[in-house]
Residue, then its C-alpha position, 0 to 999 in steps of 0.5 A: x201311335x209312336x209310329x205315326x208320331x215319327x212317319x208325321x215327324x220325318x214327313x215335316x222335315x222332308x218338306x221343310x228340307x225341300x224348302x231349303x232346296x227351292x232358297x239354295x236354287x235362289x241363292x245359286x241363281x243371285x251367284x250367277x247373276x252377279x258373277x255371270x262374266x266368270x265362267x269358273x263361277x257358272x261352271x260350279x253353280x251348275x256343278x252344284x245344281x246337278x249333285x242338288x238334283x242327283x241327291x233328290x232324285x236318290x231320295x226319291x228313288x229310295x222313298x218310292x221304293x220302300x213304298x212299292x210306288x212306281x217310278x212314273x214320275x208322279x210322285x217326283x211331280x207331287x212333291x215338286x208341286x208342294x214345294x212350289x206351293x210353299 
């Protein structure tokens, strides 16, 4: 029972942490938009873009791993879904 608990508590904060993840895409965008002239600032929006997916596609990676998924790229477009879905 306490297993389930804690499978059902991790699961709310990975969801709850790939919403944060579609606001920080957000934010970077408004940076760009504003300072779009800069191309230091593009330069790091994009920098920051690339370690944002390059961590996600770790966690997935590692995820599908433990659970013996393979790495067809339906599990990264399910989750993409659901954080689309809001």
């Amino acid at each position: 029972m306490q297993a389930a608990k804690r499978t059902a508590e991790i699961r709310n904060e990975v969801e709850d942490s790939l919403r944060q993840l579609r606001e920080k895409f957000e934010d970077v965008e408004s940076v760009v938009a504003i300072y779009s002239a800069d191309k230091g600032t593009i330069a790091a929006a994009l920098n920051v873009l690339v370690s944002v997916l390059q961590a996600l596609e770790d966690i997935v990676l590692y995820y599908s791993a433990k659970r013996g998924m393979c790495h067809d790229g339906d599990f990264v477009i399910f989750m993409l879904t659901q954080v689309e879905k809001g």
